[in-house]
DSSP file (Angstrom, degrees, kcal/mol; ACC not computed):
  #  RESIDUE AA STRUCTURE BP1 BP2  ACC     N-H-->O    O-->H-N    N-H-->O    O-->H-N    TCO  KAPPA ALPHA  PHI   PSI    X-CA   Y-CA   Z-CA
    1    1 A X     >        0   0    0      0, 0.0     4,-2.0     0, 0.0     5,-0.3   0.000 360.0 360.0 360.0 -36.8  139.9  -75.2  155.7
    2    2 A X  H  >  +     0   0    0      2,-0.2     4,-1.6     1,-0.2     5,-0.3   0.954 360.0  60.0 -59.8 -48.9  136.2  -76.7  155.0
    3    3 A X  H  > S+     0   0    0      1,-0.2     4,-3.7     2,-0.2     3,-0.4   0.967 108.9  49.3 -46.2 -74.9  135.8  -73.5  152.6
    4    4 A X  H  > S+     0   0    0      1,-0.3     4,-3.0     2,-0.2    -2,-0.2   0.844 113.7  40.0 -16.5 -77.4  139.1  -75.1  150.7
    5    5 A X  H  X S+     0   0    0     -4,-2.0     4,-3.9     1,-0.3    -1,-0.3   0.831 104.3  59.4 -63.8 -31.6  138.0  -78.2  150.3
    6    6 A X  H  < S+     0   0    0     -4,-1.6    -1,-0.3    -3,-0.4    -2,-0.2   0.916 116.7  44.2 -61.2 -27.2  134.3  -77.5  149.4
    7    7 A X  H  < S+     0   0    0     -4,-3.7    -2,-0.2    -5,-0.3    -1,-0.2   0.992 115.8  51.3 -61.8 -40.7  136.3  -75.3  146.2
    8    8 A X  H  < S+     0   0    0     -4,-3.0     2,-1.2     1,-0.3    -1,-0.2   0.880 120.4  26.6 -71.8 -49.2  138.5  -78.3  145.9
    9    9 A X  S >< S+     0   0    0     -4,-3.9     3,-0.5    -5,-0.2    -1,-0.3  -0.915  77.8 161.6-108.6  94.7  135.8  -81.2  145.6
   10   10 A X  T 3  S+     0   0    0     -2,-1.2    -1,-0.2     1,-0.2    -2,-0.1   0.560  70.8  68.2-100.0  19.5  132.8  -79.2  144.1
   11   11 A X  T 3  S+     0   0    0     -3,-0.1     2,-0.3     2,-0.0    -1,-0.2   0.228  96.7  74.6 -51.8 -20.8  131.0  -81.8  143.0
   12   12 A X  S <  S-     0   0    0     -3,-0.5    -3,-0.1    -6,-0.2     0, 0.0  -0.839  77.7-119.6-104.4 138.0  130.4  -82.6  147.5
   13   13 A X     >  -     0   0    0     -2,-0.3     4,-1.3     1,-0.1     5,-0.2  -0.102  30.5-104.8 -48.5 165.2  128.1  -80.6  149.8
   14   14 A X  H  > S+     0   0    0      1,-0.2     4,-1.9     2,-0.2     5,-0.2   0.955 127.0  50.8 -80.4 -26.8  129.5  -79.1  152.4
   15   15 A X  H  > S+     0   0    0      2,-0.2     4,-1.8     3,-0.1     5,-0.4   0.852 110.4  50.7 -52.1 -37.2  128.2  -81.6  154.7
   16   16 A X  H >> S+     0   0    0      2,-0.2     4,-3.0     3,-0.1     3,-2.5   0.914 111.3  54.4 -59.5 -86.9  129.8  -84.3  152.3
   17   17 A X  H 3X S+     0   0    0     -4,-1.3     4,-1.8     1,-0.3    -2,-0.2   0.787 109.2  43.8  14.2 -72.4  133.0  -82.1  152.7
   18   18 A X  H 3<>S+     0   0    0     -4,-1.9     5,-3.6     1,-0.2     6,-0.7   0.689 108.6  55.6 -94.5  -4.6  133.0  -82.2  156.5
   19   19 A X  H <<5S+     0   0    0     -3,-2.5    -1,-0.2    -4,-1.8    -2,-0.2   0.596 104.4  58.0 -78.3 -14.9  132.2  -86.1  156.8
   20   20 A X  H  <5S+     0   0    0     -4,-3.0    -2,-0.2    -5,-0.4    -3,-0.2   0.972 111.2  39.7 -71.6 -43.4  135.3  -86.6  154.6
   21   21 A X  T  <5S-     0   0    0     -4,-1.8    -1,-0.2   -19,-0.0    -2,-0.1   0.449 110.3-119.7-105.2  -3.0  137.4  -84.7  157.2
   22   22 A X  T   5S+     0   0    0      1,-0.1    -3,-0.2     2,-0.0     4,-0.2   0.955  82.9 114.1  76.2  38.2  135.6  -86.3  160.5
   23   23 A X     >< +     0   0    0     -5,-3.6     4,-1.4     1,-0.1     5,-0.2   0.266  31.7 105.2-142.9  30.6  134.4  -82.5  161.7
   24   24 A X  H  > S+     0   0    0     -6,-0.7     4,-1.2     3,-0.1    -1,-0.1   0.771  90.7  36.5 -26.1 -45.4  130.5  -82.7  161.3
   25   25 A X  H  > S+     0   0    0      2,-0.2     4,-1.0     3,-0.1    -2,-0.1   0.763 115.6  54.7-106.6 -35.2  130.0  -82.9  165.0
   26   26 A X  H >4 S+     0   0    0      2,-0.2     3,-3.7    -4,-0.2     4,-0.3   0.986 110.1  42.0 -45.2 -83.6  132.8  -80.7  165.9
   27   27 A X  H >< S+     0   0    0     -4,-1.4     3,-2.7     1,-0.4     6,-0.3   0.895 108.8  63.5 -47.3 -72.1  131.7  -77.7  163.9
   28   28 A X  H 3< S+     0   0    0     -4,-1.2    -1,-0.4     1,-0.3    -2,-0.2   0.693 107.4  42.2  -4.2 -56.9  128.3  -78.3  165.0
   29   29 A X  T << S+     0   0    0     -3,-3.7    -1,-0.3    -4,-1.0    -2,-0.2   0.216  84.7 105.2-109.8   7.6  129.2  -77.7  168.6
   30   30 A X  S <> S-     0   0    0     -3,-2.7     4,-1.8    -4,-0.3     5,-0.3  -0.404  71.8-114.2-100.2 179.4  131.1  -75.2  168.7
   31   31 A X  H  > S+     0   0    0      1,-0.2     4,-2.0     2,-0.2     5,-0.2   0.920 110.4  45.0 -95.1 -28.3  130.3  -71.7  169.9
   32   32 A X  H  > S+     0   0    0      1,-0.2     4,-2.5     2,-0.2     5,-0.3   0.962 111.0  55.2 -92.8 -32.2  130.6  -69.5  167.1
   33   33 A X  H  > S+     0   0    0     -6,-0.3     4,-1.4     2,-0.2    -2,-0.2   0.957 118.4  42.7 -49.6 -45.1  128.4  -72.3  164.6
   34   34 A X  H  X S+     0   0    0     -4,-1.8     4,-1.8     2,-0.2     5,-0.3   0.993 116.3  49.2 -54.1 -60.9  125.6  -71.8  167.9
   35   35 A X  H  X S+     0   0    0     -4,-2.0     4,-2.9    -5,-0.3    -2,-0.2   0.939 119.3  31.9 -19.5 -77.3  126.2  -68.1  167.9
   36   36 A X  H >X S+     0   0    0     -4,-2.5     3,-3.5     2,-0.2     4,-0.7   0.968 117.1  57.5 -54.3 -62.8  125.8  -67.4  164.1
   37   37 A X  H 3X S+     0   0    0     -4,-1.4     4,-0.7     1,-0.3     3,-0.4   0.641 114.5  43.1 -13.6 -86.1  123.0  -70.5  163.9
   38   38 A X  H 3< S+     0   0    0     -4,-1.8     3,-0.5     1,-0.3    -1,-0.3   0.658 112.8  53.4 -10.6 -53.9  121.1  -68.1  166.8
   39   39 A X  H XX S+     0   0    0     -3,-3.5     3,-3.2    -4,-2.9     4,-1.2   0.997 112.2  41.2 -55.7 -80.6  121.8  -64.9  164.9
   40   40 A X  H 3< S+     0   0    0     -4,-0.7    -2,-0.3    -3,-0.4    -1,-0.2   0.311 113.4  51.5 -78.8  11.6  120.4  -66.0  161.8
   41   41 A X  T 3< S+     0   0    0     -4,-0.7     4,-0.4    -3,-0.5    -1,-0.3   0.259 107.6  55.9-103.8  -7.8  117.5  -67.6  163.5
   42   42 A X  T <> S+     0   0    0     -3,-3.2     4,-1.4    -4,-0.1    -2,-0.3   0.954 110.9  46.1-104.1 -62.5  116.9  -64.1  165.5
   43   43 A X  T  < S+     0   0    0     -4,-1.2     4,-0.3     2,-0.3    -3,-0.1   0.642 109.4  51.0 -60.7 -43.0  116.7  -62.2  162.1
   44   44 A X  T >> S+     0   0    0     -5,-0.4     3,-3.2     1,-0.2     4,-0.7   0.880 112.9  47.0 -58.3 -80.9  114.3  -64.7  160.2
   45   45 A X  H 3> S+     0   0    0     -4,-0.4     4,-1.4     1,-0.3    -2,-0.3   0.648 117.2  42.0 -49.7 -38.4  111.8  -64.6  163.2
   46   46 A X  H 3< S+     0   0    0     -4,-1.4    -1,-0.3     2,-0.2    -2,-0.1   0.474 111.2  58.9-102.4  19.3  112.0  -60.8  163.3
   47   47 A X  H <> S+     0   0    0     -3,-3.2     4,-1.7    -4,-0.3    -2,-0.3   0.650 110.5  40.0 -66.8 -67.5  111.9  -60.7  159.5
   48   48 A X  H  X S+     0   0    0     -4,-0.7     4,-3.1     2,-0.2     5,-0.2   0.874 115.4  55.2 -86.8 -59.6  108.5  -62.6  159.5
   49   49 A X  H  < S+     0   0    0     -4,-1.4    -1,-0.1     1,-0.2    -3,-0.1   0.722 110.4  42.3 -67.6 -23.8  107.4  -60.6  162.4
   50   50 A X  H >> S+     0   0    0      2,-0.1     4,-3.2     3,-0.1     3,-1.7   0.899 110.6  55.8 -17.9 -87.1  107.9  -57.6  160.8
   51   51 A X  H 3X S+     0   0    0     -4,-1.7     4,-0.6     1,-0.2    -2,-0.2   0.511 113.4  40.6 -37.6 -38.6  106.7  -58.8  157.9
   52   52 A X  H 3X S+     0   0    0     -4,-3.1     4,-1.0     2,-0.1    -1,-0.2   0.666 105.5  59.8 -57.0 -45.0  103.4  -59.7  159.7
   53   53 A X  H <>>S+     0   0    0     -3,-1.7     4,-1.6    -5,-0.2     5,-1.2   0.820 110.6  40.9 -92.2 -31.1  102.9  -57.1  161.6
   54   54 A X  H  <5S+     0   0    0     -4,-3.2     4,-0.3     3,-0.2    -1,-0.2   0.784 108.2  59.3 -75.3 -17.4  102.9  -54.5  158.4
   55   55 A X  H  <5S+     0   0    0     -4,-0.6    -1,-0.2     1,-0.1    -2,-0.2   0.933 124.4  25.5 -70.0 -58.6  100.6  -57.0  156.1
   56   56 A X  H  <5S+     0   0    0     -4,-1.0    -2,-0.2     1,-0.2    -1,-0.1   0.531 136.9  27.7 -75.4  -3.4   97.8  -56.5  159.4
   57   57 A X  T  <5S-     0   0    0     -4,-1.6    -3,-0.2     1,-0.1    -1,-0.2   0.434 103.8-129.1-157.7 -44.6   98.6  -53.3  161.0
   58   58 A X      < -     0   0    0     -5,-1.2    -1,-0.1    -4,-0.3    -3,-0.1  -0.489  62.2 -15.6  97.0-169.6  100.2  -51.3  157.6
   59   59 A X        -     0   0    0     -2,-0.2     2,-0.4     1,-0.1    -5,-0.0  -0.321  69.8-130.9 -69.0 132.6  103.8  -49.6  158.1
   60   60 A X        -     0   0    0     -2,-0.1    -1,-0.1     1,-0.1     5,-0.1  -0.831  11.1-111.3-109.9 156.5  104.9  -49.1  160.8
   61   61 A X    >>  -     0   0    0     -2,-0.4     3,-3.0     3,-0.2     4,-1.2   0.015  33.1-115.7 -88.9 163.6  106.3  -46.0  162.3
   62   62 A X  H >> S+     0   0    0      1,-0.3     4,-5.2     2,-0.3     3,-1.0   0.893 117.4  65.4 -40.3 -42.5  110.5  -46.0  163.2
   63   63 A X  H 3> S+     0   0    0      1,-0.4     4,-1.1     2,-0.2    -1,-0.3   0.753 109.5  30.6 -41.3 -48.5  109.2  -45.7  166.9
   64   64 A X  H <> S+     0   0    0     -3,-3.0     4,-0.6     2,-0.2    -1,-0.4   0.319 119.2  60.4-102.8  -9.3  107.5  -49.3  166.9
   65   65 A X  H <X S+     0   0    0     -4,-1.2     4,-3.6    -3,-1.0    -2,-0.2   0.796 108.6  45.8 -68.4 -58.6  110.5  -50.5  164.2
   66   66 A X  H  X S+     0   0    0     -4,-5.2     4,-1.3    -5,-0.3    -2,-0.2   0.975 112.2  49.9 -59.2 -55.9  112.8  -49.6  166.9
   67   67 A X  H  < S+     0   0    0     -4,-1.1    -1,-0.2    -5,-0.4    -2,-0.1   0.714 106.1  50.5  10.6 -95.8  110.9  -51.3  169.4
   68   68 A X  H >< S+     0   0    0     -4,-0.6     3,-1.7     1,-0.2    -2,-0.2   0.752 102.6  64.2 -34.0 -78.2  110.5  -54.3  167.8
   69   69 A X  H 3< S+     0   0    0     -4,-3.6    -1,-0.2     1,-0.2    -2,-0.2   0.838 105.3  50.4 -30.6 -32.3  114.6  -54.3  167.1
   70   70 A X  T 3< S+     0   0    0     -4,-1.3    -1,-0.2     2,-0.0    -2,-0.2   0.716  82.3 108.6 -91.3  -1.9  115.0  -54.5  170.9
   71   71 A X    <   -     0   0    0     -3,-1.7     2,-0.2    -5,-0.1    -3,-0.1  -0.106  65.8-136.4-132.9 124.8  112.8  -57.2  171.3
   72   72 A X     >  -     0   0    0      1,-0.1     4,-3.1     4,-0.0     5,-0.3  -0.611  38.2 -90.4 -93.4-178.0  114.8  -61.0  172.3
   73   73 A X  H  > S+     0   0    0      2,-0.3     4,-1.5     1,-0.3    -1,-0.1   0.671 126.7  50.4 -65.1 -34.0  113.9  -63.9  170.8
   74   74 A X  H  4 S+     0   0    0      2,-0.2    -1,-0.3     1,-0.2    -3,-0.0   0.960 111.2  52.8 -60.3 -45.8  111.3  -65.0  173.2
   75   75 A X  H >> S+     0   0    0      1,-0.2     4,-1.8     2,-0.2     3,-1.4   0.799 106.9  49.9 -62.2 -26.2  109.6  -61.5  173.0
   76   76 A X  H 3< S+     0   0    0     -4,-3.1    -1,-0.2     1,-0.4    -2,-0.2   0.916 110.2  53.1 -86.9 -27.5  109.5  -61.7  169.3
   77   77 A X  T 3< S+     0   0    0     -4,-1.5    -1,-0.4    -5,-0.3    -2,-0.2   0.386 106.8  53.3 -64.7   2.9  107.8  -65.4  169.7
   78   78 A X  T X> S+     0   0    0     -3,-1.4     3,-4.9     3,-0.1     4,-2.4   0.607 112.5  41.3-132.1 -56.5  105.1  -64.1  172.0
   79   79 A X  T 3< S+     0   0    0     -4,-1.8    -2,-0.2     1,-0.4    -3,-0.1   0.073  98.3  69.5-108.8  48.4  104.0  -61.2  169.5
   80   80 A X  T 34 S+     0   0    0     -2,-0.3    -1,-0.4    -4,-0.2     4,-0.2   0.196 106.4  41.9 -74.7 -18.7  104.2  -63.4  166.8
   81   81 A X  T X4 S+     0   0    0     -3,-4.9     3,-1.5     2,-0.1     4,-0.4   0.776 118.0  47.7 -82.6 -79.8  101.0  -64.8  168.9
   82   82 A X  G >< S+     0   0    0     -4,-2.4     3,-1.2     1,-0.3    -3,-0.2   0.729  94.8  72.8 -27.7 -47.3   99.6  -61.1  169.6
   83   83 A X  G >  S+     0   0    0     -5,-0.3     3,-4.3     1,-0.3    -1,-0.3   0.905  91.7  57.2 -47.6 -67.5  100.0  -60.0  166.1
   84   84 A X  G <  S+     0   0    0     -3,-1.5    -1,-0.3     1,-0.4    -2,-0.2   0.523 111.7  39.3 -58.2   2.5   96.9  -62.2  165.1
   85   85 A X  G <  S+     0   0    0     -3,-1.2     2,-0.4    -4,-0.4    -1,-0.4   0.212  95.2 102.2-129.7  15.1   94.5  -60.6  167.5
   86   86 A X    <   -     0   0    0     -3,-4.3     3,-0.1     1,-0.1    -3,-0.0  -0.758  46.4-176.7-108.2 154.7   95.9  -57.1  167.0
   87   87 A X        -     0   0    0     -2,-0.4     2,-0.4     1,-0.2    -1,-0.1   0.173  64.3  -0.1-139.0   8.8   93.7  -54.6  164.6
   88   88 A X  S >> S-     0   0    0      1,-0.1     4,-1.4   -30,-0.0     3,-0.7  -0.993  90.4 -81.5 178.7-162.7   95.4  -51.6  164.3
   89   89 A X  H 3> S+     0   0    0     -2,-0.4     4,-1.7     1,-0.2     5,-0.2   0.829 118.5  64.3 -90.7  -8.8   99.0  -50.0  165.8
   90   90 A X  H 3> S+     0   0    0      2,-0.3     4,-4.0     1,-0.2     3,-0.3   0.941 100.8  60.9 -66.7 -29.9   97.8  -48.8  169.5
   91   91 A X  H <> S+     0   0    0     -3,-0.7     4,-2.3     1,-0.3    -1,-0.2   0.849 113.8  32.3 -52.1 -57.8   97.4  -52.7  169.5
   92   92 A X  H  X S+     0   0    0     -4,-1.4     4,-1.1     2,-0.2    -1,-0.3   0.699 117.6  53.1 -71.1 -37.9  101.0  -52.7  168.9
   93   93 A X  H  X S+     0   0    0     -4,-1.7     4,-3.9    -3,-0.3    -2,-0.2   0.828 112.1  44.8 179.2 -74.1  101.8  -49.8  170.7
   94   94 A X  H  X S+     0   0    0     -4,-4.0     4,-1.4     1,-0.3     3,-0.4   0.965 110.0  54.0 -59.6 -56.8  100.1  -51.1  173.8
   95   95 A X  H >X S+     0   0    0     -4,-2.3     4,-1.2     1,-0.2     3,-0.6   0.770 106.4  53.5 -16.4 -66.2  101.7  -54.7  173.5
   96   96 A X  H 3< S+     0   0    0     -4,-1.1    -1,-0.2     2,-0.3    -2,-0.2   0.858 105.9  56.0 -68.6 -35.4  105.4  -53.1  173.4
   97   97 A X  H >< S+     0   0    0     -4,-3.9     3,-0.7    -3,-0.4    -1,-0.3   0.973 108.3  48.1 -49.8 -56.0  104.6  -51.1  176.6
   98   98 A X  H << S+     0   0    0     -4,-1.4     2,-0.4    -3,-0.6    -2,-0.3   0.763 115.0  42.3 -61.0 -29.4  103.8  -54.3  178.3
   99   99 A X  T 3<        0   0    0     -4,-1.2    -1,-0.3     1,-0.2    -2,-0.1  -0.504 360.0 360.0-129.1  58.4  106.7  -56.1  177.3
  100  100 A X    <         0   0    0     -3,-0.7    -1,-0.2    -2,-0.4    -2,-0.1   0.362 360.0 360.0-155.1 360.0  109.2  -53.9  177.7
């Protein structure tokens, strides 16, 4: 319904949108807006970490890609830390062992 209306008024944000209908706080709270939010906050952050880890370390092989994939949100915040002190992929290597 929000989708609708954003087509209908498109001149309004969708935030404009969903203060017209009174369902800011709703949508907010609900589990599948926390879900996705989560999702797409798990993707940046292993996106960047990724992204990190090949600028310092070069490509890395599917083996440490895979890794890396299993890796929850906490882990990927911890060797977003690591990364900066790591110099070459055993660095990486060793790290995944421990935390895994």
């Amino acid at each position: 319904m929000t989708t609708i209306m954003i087509y209908k008024f498109s001149t309004l944000s969708r935030q404009e949108v969903e203060k017209m209908l009174g369902i800011e706080d709703s949508l907010q709270n609900t589990r599948f807006y926390q879900e996705a939010k989560a999702e797409g906050e798990y993707a940046r952050s292993q996106s960047l970490v990724m992204r990190l880890l090949n600028k310092k370390i070069g490509n890395l092989n599917p083996k440490a890609t895979e890794a890396i994939g299993q890796l929850d949100i906490n882990q990927l915040d911890d060797l977003a830390i690591a990364l900066l002190s790591f110099e070459s992929i055993e660095d990486l290597n060793t790290w995944l062992k421990q935390h895994q």
